[in-house]
N, CA, C and O of each residue as an XYZ file, in Angstrom:
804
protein
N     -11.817     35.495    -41.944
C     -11.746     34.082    -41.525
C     -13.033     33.714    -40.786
O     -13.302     34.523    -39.898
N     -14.021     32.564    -40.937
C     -14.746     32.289    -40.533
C     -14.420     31.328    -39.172
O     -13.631     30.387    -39.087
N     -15.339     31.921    -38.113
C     -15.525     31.603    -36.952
C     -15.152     30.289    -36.284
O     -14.607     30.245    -35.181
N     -15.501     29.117    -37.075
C     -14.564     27.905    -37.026
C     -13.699     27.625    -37.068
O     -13.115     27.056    -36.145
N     -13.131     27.951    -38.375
C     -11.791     27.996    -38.512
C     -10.625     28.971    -37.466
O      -9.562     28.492    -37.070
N     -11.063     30.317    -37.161
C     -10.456     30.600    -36.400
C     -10.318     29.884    -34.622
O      -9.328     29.886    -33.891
N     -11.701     29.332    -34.355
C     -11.633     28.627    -33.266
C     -10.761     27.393    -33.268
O     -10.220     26.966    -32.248
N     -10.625     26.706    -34.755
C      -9.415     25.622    -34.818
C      -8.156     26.016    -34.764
O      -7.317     25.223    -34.336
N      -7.786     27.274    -35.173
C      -6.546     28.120    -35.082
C      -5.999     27.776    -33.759
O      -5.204     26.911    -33.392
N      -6.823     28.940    -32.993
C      -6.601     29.043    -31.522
C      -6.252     27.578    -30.554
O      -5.243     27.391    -29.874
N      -7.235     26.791    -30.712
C      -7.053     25.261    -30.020
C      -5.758     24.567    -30.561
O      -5.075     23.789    -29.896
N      -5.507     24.943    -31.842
C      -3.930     24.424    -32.410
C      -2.885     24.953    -32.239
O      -1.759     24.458    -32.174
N      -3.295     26.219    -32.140
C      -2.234     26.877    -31.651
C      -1.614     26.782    -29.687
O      -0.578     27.248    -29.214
N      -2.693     26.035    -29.002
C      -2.788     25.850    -27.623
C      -2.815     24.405    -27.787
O      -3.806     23.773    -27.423
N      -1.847     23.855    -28.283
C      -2.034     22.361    -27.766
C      -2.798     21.505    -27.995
O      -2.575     20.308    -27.814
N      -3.851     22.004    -28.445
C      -5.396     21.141    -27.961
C      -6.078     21.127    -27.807
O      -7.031     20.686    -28.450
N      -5.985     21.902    -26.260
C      -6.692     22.953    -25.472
C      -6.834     24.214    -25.567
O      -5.861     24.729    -26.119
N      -7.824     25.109    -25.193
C      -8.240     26.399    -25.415
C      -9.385     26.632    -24.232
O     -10.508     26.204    -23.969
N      -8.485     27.509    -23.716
C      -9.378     28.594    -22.514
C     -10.505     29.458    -22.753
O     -10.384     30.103    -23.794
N     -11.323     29.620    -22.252
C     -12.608     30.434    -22.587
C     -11.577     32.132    -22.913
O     -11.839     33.052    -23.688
N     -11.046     32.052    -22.476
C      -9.892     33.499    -22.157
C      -9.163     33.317    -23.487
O      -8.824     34.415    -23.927
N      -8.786     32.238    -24.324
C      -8.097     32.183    -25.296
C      -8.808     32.934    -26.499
O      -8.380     33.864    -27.183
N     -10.041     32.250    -26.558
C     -11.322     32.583    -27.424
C     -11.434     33.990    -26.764
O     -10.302     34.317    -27.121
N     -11.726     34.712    -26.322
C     -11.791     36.088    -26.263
C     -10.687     36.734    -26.671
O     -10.880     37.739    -27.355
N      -9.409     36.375    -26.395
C      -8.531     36.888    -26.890
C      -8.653     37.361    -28.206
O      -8.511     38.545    -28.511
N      -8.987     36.205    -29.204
C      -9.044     35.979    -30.566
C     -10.193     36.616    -31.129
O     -10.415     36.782    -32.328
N     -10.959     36.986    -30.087
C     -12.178     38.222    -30.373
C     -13.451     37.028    -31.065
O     -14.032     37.054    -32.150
N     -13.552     35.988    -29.839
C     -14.713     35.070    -30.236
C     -15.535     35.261    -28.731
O     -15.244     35.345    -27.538
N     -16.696     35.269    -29.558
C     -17.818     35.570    -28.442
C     -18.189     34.353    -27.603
O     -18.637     33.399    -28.239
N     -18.070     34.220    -26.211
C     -18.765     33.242    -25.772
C     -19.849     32.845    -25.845
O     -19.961     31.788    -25.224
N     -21.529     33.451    -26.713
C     -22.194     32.893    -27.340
C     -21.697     32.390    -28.338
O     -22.056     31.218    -28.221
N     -20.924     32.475    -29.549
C     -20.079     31.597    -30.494
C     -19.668     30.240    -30.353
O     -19.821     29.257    -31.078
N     -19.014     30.442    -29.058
C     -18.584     28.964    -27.911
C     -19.732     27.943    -27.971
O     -19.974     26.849    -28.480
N     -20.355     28.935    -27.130
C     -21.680     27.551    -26.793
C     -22.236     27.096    -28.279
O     -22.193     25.929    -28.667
N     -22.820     28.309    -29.136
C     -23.264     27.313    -30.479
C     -22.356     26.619    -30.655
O     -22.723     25.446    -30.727
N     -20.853     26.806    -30.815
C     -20.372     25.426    -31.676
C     -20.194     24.315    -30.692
O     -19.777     23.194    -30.981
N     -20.570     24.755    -29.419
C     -20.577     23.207    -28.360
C     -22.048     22.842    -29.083
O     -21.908     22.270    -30.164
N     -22.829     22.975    -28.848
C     -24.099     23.101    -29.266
C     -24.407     22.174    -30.471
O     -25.066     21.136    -30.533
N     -23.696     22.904    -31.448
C     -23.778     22.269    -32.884
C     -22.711     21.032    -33.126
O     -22.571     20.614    -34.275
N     -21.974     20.461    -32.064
C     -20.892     19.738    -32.095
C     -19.706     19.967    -32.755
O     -19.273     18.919    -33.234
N     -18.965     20.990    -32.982
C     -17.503     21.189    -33.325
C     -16.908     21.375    -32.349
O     -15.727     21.040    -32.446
N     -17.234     21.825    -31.295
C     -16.461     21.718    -29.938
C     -16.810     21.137    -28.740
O     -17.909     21.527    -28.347
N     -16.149     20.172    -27.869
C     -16.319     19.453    -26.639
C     -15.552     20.615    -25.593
O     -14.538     21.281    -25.799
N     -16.315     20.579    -24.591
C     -16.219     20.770    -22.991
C     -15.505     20.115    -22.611
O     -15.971     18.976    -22.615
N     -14.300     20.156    -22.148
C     -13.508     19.048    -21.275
C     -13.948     19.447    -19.705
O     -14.425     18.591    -18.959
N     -13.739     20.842    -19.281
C     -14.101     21.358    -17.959
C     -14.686     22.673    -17.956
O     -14.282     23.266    -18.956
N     -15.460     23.389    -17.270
C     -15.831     24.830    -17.280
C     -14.768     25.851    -17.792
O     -13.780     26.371    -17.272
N     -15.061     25.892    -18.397
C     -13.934     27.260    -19.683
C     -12.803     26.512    -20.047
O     -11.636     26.867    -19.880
N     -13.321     25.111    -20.721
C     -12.063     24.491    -21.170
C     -12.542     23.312    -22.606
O     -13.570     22.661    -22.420
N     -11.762     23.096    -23.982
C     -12.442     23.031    -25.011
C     -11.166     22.697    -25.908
O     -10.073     23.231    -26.099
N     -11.911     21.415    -26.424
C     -11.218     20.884    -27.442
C     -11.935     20.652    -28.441
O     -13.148     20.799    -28.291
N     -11.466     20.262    -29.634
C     -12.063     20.130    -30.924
C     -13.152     18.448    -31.050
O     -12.690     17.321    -30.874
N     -14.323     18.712    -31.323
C     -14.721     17.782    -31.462
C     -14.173     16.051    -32.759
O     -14.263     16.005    -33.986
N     -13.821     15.280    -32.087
C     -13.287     14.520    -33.427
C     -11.692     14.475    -33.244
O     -10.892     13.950    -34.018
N     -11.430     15.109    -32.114
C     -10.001     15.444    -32.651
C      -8.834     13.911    -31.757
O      -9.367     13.080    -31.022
N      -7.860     13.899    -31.957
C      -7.490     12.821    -31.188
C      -7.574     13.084    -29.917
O      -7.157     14.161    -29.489
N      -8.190     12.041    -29.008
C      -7.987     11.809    -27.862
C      -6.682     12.489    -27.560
O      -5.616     12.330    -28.155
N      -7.057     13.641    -26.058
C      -5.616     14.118    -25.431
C      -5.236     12.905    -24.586
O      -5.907     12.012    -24.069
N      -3.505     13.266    -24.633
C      -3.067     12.533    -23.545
C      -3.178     12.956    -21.872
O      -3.155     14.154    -21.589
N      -3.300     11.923    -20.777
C      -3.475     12.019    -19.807
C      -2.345     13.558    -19.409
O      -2.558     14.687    -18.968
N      -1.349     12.930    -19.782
C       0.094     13.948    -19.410
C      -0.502     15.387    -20.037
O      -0.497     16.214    -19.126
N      -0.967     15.913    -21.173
C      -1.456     16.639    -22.111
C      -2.742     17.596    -20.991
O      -2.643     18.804    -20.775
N      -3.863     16.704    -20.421
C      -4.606     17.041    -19.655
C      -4.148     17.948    -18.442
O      -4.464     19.066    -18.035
N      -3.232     16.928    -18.033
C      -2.735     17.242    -16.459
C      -1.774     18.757    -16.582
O      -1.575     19.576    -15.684
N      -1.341     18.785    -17.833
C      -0.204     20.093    -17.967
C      -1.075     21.096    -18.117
O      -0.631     22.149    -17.660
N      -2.512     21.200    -18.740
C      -3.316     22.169    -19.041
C      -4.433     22.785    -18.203
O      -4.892     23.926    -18.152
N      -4.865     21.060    -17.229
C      -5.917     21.655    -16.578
C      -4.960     22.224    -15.284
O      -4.966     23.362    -14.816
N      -4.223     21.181    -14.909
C      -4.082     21.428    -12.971
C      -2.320     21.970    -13.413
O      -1.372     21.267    -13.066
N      -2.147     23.052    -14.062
C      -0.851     23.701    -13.798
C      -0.337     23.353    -12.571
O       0.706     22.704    -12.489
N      -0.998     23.739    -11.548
C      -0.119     23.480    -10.074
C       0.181     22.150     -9.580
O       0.740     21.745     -8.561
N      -0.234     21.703    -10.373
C      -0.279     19.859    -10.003
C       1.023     19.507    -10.054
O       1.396     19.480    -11.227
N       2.336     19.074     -8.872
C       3.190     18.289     -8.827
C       2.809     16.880     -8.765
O       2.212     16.258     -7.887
N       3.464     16.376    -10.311
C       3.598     14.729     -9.174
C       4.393     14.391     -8.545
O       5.533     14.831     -8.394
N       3.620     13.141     -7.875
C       4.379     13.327     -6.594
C       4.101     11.473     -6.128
O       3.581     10.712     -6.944
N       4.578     10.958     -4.623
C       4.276      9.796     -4.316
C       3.988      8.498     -5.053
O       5.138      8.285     -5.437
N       3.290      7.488     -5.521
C       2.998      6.360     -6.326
C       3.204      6.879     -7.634
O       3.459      5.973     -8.428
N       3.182      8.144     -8.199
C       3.360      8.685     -9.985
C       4.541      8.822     -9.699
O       5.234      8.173    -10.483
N       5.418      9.626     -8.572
C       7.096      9.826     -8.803
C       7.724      8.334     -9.051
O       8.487      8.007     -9.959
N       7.197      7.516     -7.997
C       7.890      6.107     -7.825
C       8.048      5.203     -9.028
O       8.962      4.423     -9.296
N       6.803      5.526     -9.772
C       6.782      4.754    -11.241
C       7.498      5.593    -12.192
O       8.250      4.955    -12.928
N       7.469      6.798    -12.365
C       8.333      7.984    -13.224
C       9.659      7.581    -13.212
O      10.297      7.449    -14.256
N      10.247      7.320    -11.818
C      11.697      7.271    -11.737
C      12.161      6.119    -11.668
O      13.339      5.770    -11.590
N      10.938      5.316    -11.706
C      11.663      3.462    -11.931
C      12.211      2.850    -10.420
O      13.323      2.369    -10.201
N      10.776      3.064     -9.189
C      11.589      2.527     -8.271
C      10.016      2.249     -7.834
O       9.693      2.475     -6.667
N       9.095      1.783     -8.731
C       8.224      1.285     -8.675
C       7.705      0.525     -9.985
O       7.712      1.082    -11.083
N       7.179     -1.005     -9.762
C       7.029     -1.779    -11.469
C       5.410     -1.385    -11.363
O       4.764     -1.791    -12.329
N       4.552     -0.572    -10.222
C       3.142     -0.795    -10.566
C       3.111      0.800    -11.097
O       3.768      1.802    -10.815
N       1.994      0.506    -12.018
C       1.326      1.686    -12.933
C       0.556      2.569    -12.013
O      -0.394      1.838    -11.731
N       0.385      3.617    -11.409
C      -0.894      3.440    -10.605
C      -2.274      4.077    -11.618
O      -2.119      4.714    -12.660
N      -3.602      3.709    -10.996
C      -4.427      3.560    -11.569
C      -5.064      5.491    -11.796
O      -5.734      5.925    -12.733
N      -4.524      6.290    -10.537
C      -4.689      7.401    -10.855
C      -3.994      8.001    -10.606
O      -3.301      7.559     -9.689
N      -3.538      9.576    -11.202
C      -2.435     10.354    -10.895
C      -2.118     10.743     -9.311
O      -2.947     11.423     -8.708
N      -0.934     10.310     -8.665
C      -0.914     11.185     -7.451
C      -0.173     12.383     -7.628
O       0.978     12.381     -8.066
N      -0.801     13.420     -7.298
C      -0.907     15.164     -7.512
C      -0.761     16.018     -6.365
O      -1.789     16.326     -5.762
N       0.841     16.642     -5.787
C       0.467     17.460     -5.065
C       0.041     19.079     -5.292
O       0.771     19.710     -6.056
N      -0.815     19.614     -4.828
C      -1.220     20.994     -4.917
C      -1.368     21.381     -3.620
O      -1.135     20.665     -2.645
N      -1.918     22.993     -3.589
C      -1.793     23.737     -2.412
C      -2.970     23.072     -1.979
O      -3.846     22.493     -2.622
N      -2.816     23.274     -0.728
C      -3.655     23.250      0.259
C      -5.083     24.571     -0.027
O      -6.301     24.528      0.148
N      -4.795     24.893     -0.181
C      -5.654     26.225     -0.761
C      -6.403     25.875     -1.920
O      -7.413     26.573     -2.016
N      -6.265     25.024     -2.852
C      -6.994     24.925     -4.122
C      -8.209     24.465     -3.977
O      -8.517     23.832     -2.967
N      -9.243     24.765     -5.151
C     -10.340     24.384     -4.586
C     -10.652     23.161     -5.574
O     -10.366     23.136     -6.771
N     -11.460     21.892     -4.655
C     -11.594     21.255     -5.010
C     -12.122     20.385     -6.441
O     -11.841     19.288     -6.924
N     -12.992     21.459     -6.801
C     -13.850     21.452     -8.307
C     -12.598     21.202     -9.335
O     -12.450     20.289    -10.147
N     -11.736     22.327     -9.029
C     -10.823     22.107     -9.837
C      -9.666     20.852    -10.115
O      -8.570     20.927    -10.671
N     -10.339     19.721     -9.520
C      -9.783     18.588     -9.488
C     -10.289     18.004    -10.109
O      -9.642     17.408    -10.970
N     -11.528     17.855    -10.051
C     -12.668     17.112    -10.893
C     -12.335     17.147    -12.185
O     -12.356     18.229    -12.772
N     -12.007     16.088    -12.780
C     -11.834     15.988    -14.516
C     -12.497     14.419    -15.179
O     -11.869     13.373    -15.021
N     -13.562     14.456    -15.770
C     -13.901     13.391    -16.501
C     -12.880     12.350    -16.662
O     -12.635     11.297    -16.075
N     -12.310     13.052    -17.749
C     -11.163     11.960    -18.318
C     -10.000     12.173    -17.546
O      -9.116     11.663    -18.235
N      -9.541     12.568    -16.651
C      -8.469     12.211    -15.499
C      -8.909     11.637    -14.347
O      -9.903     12.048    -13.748
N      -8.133     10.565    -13.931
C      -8.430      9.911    -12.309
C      -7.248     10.523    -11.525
O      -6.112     10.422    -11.988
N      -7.498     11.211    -10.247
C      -6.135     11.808     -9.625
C      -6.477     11.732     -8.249
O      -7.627     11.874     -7.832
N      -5.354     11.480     -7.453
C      -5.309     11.104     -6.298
C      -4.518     12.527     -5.909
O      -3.432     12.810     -6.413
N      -5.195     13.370     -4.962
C      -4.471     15.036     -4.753
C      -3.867     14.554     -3.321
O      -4.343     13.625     -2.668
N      -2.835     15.271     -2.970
C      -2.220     15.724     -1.749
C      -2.155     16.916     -1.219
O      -1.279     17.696     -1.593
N      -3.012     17.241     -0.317
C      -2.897     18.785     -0.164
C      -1.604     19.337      0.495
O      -1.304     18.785      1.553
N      -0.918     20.166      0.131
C       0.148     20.540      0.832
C       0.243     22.072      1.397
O      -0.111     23.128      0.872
N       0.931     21.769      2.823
C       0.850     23.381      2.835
C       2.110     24.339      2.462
O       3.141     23.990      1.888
N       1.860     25.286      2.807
C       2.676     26.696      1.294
C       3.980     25.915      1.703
O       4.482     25.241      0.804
N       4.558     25.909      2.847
C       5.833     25.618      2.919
C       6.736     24.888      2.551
O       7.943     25.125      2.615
N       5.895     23.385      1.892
C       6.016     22.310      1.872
C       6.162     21.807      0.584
O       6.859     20.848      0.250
N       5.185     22.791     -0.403
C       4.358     22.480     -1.714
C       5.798     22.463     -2.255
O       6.322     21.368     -2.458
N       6.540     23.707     -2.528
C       7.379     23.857     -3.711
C       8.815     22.516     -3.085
O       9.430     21.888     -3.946
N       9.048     22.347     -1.937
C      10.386     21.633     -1.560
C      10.637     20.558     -2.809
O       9.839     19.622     -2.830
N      11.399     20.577     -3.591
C      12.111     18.996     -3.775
C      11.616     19.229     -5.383
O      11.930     18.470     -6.300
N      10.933     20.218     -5.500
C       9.862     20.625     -7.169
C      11.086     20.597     -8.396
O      12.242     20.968     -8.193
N      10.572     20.078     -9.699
C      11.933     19.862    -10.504
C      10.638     19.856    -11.308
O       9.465     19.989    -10.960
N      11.442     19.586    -12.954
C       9.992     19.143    -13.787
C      10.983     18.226    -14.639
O      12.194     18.447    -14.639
N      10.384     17.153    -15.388
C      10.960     16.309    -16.415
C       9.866     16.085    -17.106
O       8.751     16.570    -16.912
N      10.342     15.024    -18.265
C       9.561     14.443    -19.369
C       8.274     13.215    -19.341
O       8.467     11.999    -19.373
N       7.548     13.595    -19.304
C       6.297     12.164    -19.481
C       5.605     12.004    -20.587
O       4.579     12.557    -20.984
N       6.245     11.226    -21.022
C       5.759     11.240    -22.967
C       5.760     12.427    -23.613
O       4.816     12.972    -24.186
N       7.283     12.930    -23.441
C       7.064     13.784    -24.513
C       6.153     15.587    -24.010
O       5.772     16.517    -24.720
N       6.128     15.417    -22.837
C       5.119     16.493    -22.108
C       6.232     16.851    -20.728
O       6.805     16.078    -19.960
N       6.234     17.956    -20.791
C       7.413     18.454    -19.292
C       5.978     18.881    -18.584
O       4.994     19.487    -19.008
N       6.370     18.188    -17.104
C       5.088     18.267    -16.131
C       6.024     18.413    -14.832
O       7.045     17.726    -14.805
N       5.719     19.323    -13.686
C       6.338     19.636    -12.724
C       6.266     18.386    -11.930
O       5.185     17.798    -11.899
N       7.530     17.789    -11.126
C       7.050     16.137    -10.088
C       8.568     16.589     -9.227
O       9.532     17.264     -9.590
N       8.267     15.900     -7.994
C       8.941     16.003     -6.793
C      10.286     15.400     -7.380
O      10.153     14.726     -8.402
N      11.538     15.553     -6.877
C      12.940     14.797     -7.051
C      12.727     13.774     -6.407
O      11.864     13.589     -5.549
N      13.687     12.910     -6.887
C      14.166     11.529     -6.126
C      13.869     11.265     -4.405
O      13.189     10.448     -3.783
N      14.720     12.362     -4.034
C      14.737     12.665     -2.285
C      13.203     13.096     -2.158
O      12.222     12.358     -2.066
N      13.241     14.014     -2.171
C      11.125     14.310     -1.856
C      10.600     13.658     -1.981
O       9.891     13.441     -0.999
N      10.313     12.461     -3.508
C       9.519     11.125     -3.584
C       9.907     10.394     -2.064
O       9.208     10.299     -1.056
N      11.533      9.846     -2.369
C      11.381      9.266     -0.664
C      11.343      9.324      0.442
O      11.356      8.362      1.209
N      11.254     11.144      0.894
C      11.327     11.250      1.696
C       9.325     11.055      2.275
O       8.903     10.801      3.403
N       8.500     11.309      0.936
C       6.953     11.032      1.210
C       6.814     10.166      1.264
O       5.652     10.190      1.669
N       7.148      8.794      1.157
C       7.431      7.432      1.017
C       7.178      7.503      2.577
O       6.035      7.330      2.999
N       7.833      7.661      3.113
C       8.183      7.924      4.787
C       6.588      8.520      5.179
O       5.725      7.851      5.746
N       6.479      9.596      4.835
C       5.365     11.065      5.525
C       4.157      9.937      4.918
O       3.513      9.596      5.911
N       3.692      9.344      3.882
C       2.876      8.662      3.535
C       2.624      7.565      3.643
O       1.674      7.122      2.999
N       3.410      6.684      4.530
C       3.794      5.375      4.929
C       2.936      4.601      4.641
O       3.112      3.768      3.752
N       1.562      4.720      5.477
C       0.265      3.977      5.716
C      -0.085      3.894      3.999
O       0.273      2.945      3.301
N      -0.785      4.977      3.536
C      -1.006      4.838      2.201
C      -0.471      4.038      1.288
O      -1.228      3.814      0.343
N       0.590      3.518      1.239
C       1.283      2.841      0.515
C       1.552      1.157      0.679
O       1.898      0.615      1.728
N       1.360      0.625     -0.334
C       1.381     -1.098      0.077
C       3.210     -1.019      0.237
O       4.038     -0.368     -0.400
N       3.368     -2.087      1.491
C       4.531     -2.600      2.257
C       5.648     -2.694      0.799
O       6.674     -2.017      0.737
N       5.146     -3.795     -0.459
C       5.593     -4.003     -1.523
C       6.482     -2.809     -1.823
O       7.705     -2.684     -1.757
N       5.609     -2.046     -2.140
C       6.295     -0.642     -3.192
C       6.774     -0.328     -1.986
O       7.748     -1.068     -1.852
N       6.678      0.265     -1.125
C       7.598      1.209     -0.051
C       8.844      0.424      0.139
O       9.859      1.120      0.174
N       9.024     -0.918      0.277
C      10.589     -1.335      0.483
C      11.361     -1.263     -1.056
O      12.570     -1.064     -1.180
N      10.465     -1.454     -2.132
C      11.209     -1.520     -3.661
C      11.540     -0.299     -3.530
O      12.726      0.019     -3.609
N      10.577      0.605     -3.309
C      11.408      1.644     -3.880
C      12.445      2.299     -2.811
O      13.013      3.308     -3.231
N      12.771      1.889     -1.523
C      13.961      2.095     -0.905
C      14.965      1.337     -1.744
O      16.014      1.924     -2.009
N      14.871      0.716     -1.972
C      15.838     -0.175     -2.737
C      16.661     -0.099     -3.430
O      17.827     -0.449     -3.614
N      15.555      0.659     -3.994
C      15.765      1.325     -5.543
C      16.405      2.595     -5.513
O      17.015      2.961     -6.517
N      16.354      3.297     -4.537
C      16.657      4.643     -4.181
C      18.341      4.522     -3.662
O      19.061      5.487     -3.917
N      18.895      3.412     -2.989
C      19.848      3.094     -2.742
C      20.769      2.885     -4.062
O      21.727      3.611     -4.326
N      20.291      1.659     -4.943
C      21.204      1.765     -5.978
C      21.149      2.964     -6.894
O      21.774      3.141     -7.939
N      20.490      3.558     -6.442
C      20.756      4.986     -7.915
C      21.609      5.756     -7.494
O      21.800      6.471     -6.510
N      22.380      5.320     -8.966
C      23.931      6.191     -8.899
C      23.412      8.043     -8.968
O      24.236      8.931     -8.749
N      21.992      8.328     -9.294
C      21.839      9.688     -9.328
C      21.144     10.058     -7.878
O      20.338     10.967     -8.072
N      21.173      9.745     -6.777
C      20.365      9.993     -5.353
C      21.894     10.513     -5.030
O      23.072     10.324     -5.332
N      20.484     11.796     -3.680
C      21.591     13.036     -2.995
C      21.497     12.979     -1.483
O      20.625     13.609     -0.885
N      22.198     12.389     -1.000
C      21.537     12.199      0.271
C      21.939     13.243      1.091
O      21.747     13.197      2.306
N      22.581     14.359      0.436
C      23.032     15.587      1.834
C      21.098     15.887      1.298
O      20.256     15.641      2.161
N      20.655     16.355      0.011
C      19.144     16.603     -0.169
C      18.089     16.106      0.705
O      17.200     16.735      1.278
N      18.471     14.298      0.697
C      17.611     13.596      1.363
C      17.286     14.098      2.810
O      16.185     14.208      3.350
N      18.841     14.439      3.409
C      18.714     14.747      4.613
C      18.024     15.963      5.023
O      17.486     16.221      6.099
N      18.154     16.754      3.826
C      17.660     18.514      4.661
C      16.127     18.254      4.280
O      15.395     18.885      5.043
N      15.260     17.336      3.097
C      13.747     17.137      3.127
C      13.556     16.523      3.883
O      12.340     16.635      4.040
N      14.080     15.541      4.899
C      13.708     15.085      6.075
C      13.283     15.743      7.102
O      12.273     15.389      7.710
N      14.070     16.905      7.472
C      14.027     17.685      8.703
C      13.370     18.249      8.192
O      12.830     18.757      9.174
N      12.628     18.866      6.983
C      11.897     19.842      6.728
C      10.354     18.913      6.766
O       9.483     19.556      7.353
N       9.965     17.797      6.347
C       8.993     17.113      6.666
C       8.868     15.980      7.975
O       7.998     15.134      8.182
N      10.053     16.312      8.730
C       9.691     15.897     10.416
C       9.520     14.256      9.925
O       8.631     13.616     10.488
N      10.346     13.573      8.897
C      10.559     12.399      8.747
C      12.367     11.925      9.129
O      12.790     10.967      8.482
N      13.059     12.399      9.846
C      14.015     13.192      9.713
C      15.028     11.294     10.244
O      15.880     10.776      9.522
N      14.526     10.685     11.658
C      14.963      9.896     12.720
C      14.108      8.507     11.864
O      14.704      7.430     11.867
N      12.836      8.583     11.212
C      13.320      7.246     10.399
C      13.826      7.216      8.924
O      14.220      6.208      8.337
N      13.766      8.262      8.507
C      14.764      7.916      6.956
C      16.238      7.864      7.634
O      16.875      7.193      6.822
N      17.005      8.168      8.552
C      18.343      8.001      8.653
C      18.525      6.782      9.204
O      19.568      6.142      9.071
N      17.150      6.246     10.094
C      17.884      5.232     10.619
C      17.632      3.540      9.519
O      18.237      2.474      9.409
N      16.462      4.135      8.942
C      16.738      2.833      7.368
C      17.550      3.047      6.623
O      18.045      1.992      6.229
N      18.070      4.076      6.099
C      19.014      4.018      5.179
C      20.221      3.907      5.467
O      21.071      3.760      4.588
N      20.581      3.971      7.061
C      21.678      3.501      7.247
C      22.118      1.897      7.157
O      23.165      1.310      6.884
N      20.590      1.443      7.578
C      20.820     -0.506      7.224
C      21.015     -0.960      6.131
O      21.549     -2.035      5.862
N      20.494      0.020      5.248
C      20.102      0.007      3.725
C      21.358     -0.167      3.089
O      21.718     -1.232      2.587
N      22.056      0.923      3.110
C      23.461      1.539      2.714
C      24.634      0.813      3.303
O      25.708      0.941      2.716
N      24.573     -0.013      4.500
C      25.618     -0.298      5.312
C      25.121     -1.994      4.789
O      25.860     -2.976      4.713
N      23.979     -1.933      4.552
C      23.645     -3.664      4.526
C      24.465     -4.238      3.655
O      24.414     -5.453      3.467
């Protein structure tokens, strides 16, 4: 099998995407790599990362599952995910460790808004669902609102009361959950005391 073709193998067989580590696997030389970046059959998306030149545009969701594995969404992306926000936001909000290094955020074709979190904090409330068709790890219902709270300032007045709102009528919200991510993010005395106006209103 010639060298191309097997490099289209591999990227099809990965989604899309293909790791500098994939291509070795497959017993392709990373001088091989660079000529066919070189010669244009293959694009660079990020340092040891490679898609087919020509090929369809990846999806954002597609990107985000391949480059930033650790990437929860989280805050303004949960709020629109779960329908307790009508604005799009303009870039992904992403929590990761506190520990990650920054480069690895950097993506051409992704705009992302990171949250650093620390170890204790990162996994709480972690679930994964569907975004077009792509399962991507994002905070639950309760964790979205309980950051709603921890992120207050960040957030326009608008979306932070909709999506209380919104969080109230959903017949799927847990509020014994709500309550124990409260005390665990020291938001504990104002999520009980709005949602009691909320709920009682």
């Amino acid at each position: 099998m010639n060298i191309q073709k097997l490099t289209k193998e591999v990227i099809t067989n990965k989604g899309g995407i293909a790791k500098s580590s994939d291509f070795v696997a497959a017993g392709i030389r990373s001088a091989d790599v660079v000529n066919m970046c070189n010669a244009g059959y293959l694009d660079r998306i990020r340092h040891g990362y490679y898609k087919l030149s020509g090929q369809d545009p990846l999806s954002e969701e597609q990107l985000l599952a391949t480059l930033i594995p650790k990437g929860i969404v989280c805050a303004e992306s949960a709020l629109f995910h779960y329908g307790y926000s009508d604005f799009a936001p303009r870039k992904w909000s992403i929590a990761v460790p506190r520990s990650m290094s920054r480069t690895k955020l950097k993506i051409d074709s992704l705009a992302v808004q990171p949250y650093y979190m620390q170890p204790e904090l990162y996994q709480l409330g972690k679930t994964t669902d569907d975004f077009n068709g792509i399962m991507l790890p994002v905070y639950d219902r309760e964790r979205t609102i309980c950051d709603c709270f921890k992120y207050h300032s960040r957030l326009d007045s608008e979306i932070f009361s909709k999506a209380l709102n919104s969080y109230v009528n959903d017949k799927d919200k847990n509020l014994q959950n709500l309550s124990a991510y409260a005390k665990k993010l020291r938001v504990y005395k104002k999520v009980t005391e709005l949602m009691e106006v909320l709920l009682n209103g």
